[in-house]
C-alpha positions, 0 to 999 in steps of 0.5 A, a space after each residue: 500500500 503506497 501512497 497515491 500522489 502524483 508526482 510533482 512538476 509542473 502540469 501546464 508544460 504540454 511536456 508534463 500532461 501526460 505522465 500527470 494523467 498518467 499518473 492519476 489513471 494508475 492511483 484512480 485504476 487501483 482505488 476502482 479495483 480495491 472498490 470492486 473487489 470490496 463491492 464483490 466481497 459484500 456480495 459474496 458475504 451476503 450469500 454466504 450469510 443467506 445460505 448459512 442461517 435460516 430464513 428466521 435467523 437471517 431476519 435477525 442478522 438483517 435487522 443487524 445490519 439495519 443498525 450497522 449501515 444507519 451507523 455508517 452514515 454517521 461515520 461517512 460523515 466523520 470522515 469525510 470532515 476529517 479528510 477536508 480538515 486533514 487536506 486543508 491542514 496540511 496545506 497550511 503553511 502555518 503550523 497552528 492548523 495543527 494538533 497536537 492530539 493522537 486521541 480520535 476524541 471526537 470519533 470516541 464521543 461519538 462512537 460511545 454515545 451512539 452506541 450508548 443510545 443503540 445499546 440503551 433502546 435495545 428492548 424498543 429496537 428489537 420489537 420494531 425491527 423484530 429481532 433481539 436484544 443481544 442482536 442489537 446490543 452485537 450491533 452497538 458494539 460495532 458503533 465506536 469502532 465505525 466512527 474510529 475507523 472513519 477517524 483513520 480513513 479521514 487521515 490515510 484520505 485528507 493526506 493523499 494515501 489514498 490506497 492504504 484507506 481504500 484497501 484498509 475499507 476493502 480489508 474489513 469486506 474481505 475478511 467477512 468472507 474469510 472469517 464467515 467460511 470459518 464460521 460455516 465449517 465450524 457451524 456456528 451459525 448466527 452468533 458466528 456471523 455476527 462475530 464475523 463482522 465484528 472481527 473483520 471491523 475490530 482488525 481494520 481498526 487497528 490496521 486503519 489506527 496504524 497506518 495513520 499513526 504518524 498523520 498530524 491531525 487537524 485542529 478542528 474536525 467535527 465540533 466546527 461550523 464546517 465540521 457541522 456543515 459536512 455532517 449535514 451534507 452527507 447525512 443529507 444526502 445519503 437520506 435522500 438516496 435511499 428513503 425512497 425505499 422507507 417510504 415505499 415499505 411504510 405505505 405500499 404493499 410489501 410485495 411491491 415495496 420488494 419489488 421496488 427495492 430489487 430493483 434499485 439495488 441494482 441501479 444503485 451500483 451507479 452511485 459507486 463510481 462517485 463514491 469511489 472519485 470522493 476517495 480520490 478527489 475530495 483532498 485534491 478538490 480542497 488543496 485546490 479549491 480556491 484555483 478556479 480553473 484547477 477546481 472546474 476541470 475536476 468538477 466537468 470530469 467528475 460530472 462528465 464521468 457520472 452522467 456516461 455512467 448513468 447513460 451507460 446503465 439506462 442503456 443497459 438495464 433497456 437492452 439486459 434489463 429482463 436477463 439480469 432480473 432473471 439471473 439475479 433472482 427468483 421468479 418472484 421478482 420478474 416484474 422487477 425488470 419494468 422498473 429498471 430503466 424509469 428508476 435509472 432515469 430517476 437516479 440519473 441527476 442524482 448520480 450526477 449530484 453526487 459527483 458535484 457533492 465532492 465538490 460542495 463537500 470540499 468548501 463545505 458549502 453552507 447553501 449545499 447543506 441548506 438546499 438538501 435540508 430543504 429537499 429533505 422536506 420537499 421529498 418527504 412530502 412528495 413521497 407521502 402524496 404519491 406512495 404507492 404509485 411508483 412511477 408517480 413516486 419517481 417522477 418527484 424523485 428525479 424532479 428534485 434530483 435535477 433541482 438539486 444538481 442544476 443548483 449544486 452547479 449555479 453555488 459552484 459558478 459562484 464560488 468560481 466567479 468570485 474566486 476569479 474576481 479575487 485573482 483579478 483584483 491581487 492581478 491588479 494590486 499585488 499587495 493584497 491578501 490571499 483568498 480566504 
């Protein structure tokens, strides 16, 4: 695991271009294999938990992994704040950006006091999501060592070892897999399965801590105006990519909410390239984001790529749509393959959006945070006039889908003009201070 950064020199001389693109596709081109190979790693723990258990128990391990991915959400924030910070601090040139401190303090408080609360409504929890309280308490526990181990992967990320934080996230998919064979052959069923997770996470954790051991760590982090506005943009966000499957479930019939959700599981495998650029693009956005021109050629990138990624899959889903359904599946769920394509046109702006979402997340964008409070709410009400009409349902979906990242581009035009504005003005009077 080696550290990602392009070499140094100077980009502009057409000598220079294309080893720089050279050296970015080959740190890009290993981050997208340790992703799959993550993605792939999911996948295959998921069947081997299916096979292992029975259908009760596998309800059970389910309703765990319901507490475990809710916690995950959380920790995304965490890290994605500590990577802009850790970015931002070690492009400072003044050393007061710094700390002092090894303690993940903030990752601990909130870890603690999430799995705190988890562990307290145990009782209440496991009657709502029909499981048990040890299941829950099992899912509690893995609540501190998420937030840590976003902690570690915001430093590897905000310091440019991109690589060492990718296949540190990747290691705790991989070793499910090793450590669910185990509890297979051994037969230790449920309770082995559960332990699987918290092996694999409690290992990565310790890999995560010291690998990023020698990283300063950023004054601020969470508990900042910044910090805060990160939080709410990613949680946000992440809300409003899949609550269209909890309204689904809370008013439509199960079967159909079923049907839905197969389907968009599939079409959701396109928010992963975006997701997989973030790793790559978020500590680059931030130690470049007051160069206009720099930041706009990542931006047009980033958007190009999740635009051809979502015509690619439309394209797809029109032509293999009933083949995939019918591999992937049981008959059941045939009627799965007519949602297909609607939902990827659905999805479309919102995997653009989320391209953008590097962006706005690298200045923590307050008008970002802002406009996806305000889609929270236009959503929640949409969703409940239209559920359970699906179609109707992803009519709102995509509408503020397209709202949201036509706005994402006019914050980001802004941010641009007034940068511009700034190096015209320093152009013309060069004793004046930097852009802040």
């Amino acid at each position: 695991m080696t550290d990602d950064r392009p070499p140094r020199g100077d980009v502009s001389a057409p000598r220079g271009v294309s080893p720089h693109i050279r050296a970015h596709a080959k740190a890009l081109f290993a981050v997208g294999i340790a992703s799959i190979l993550g993605i792939l790693a999911s996948f295959v723990f998921q069947l081997l938990s299916a096979r292992s258990v029975t259908p009760s128990e596998f309800g059970l391990l389910s309703a765990f992994f319901v507490i475990v991915n809710v916690a995950a959400v959380g920790s995304a924030s965490l890290q994605s704040t500590v990577t802009v910070k850790t970015a931002e601090a070690l492009s400072a040139p003044a050393p007061a950006s710094r700390s002092s401190r090894r303690l993940p303090f903030e990752a601990l408080v909130l870890g603690v006091a999430g799995g705190a609360l988890v562990a307290s409504a145990s009782p209440w929890l496991a009657d709502a999501l029909d499981t048990t309280p040890p299941i829950i308490l099992a899912a509690a526990v893995t609540i501190p060592l998420s937030f840590v181990f976003a902690d570690a992967m915001g430093l590897l990320q905000g310091s440019g070892r991109i690589s060492q934080a990718v296949w540190w996230s990747t290691f705790s998919q991989l070793g499910r897999v090793l450590f669910a064979i185990i509890v297979i052959i051994a037969g230790l069923g449920l309770g082995g399965m559960v332990g699987t997770v918290l092996a694999a996470l409690l290992i990565a954790v310790v890999g995560g801590l010291w690998s990023s051991r020698s990283i300063p760590r950023p004054a601020q982090g969470v508990f900042s105006l910044d910090g805060l506005t990160i939080v709410a943009l990613t949680i946000a966000f992440a809300w409003l990519t899949t609550s269209d499957v909890i309204f689904l479930r809370a008013g439509a019939p199960s079967d159909l909410a079923g049907i839905y959700a197969s389907a968009t599981v599939l079409v959701k495998a396109g928010l992963l390239l975006p997701s997989t650029l973030s790793l790559y693009l978020l500590p680059r956005f931030v130690k470049h984001r007051d160069n206009p021109n720099l930041a706009r050629v990542g931006v047009l990138v980033t958007l190009g790529v999740s635009l051809a990624t979502s015509l690619v899959m439309i394209v797809g889903f029109a032509v293999l749509g009933d083949w995939l359904i019918s591999l992937i599946y049981k008959e059941d769920y045939s009627s799965a393959a007519e949602l297909l394509v609607p939902a990827a046109v659905a999805y479309l702006p919102w995997i653009a959006a989320q391209g953008m979402m590097i962006k706005m997340t690298s200045f923590a964008s307050r008008g970002a945070a802002l406009l996806l409070l305000v889609a929270v709410a236009a959503q929640a009400i949409g969703f409940s006039v239209t559920v359970p009409d699906v179609y109707a349902m992803l009519t709102v979906f995509a509408a503020i889908g397209f709202v949201v990242l036509i706005t994402f581009l006019l914050i980001d035009a802004r941010r641009a003009g007034v940068l511009r504005a700034a190096e015209r003005s320093r152009a013309e009077d060069p004793n004046s201070g930097p852009i802040v």
